[in-house]
C-alpha positions as CSV (number, residue, x, y, z in Angstrom):
1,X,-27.8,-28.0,6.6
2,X,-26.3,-26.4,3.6
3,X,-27.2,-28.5,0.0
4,X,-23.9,-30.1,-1.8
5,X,-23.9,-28.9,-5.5
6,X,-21.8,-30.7,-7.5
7,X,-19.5,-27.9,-9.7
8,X,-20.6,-29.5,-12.6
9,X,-24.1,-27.6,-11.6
10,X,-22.5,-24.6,-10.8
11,X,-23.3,-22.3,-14.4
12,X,-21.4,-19.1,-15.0
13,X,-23.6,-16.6,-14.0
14,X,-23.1,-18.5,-10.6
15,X,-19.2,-18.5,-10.8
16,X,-17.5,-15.9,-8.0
17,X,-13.9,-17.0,-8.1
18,X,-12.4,-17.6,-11.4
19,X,-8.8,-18.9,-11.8
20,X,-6.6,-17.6,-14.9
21,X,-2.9,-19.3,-15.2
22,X,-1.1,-17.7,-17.8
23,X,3.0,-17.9,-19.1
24,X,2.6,-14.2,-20.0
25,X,2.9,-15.6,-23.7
26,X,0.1,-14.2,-26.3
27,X,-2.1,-16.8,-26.0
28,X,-2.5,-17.0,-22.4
29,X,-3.2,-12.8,-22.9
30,X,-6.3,-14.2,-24.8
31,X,-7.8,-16.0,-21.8
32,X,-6.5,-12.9,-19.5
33,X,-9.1,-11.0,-22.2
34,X,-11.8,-13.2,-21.4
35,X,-11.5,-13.5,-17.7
36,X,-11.4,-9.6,-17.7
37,X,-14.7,-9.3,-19.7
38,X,-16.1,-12.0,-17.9
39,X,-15.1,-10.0,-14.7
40,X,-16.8,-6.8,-15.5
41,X,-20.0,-8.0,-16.3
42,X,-20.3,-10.4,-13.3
43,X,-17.9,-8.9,-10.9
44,X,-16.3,-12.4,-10.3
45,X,-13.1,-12.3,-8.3
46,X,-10.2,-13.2,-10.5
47,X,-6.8,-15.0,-9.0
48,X,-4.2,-14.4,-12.0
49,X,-1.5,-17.5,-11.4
50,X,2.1,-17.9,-13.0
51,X,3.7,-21.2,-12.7
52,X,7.6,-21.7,-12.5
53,X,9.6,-24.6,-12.7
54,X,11.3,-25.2,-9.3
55,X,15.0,-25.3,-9.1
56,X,16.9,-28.7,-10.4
57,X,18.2,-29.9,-6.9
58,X,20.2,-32.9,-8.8
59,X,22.5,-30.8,-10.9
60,X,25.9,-29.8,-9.3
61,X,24.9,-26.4,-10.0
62,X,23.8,-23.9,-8.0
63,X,20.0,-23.1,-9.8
64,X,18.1,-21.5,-6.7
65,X,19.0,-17.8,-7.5
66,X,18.1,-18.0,-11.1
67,X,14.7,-19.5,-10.3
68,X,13.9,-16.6,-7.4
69,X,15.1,-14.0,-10.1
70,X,12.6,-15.4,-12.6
71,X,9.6,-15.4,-9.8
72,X,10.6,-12.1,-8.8
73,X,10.5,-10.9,-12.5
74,X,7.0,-13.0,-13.0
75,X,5.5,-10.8,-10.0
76,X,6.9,-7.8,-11.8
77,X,5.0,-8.6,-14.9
78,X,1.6,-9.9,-13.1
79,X,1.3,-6.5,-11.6
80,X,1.3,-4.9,-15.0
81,X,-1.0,-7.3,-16.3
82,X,-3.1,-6.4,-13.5
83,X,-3.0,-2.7,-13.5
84,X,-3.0,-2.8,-17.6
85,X,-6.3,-5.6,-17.8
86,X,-8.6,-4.6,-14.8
87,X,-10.3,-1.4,-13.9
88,X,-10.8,-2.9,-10.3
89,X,-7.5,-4.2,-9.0
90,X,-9.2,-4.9,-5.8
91,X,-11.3,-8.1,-7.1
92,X,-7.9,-9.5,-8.8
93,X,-5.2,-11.7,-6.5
94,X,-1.7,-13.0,-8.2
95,X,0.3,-15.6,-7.6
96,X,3.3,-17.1,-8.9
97,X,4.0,-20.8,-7.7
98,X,6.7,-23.2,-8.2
99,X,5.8,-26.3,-9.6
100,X,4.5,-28.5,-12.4
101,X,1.8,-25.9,-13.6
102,X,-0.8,-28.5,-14.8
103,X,-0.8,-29.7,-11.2
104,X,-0.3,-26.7,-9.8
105,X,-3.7,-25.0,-11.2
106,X,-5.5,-28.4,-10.3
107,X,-4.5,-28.2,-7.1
108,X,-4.8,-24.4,-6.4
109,X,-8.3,-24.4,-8.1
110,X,-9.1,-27.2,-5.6
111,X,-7.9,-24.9,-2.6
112,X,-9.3,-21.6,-3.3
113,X,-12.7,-23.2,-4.3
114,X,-12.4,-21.8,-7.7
115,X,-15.9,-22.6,-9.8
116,X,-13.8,-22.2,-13.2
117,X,-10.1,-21.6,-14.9
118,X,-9.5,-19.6,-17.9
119,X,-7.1,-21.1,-19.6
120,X,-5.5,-20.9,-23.2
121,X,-4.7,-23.8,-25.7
122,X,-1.2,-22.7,-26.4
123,X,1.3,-21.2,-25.3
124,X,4.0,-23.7,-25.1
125,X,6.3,-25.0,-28.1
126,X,5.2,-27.7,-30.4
127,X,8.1,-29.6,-29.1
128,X,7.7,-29.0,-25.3
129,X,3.8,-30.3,-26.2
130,X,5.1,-33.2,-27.7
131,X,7.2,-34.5,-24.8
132,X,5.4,-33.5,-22.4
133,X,1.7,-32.9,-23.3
134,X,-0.5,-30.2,-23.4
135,X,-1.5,-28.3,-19.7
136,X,-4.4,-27.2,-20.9
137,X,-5.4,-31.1,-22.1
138,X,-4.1,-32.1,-18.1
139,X,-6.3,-29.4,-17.2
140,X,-9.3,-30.0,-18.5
141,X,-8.6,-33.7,-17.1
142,X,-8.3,-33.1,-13.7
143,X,-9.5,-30.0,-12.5
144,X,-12.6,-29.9,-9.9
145,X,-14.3,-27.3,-11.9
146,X,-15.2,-26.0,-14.9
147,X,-12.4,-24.9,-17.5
148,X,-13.0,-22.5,-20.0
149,X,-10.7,-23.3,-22.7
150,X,-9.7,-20.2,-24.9
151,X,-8.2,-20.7,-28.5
């Protein structure tokens, strides 16, 4: 019978699966930085994640094709963050998801059985933050693991 050990527990020498969300913006290059160091010396496997906001099905328009363009052109960009940020390509997964991206690193953290995210303060607007709060803050809320926050 294996032993439950809460994640809380779990210390980062012990973490083998490390999530990193970024928005490709400098800030979110910062915790790609870290996650890479992090990487090398413990040879963690790292699952890079972009978030995009699905398509408006309300508005009269037609959004669909500008959203798949945009995911298209976010798994253009993860690749060179990949083949630019890690020596061993083979230990690094990427995603891009559609969604609200607080919930969807919760959630995708939850699946993969991720023991910590990398994730940067900023990297939205001062405005967006206002209205609708920090993901990093939801983050650190509700994720199952542990969050490395990275200023």
């Amino acid at each position: 019978m294996r032993k439950f050990i809460h994640p809380a527990m779990i210390t980062p020498s012990q973490w083998k699966k490390i999530l990193v969300p970024t928005d490709f913006s400098e800030d979110s290059l910062k915790a790609l930085h870290q996650a890479q160091q992090f990487q090398q010396l413990t040879q963690a496997e790292v699952v890079l994640l972009h978030v995009t906001e699905p398509a408006f099905e309300g508005l009269r328009i037609n959004t669909q094709a500008k959203h798949d363009q945009m995911q298209m052109e976010a798994r253009k960009k993860m690749e060179a963050l990949v083949s630019a940020h890690f020596s061993s390509a083979s230990s690094v997964t990427t995603l891009v998801q559609a969604g609200g991206a607080a919930d969807v690193i919760c959630e995708l953290a939850r699946t993969l059985n991720a023991e910590a995210i990398f994730i940067a303060t900023h990297g939205i607007t001062a405005m967006k933050h206002f209205m609708l709060g920090s993901v990093a803050e939801k983050v650190v809320r509700h994720a199952p693991c542990s969050v490395m926050v990275v200023r």
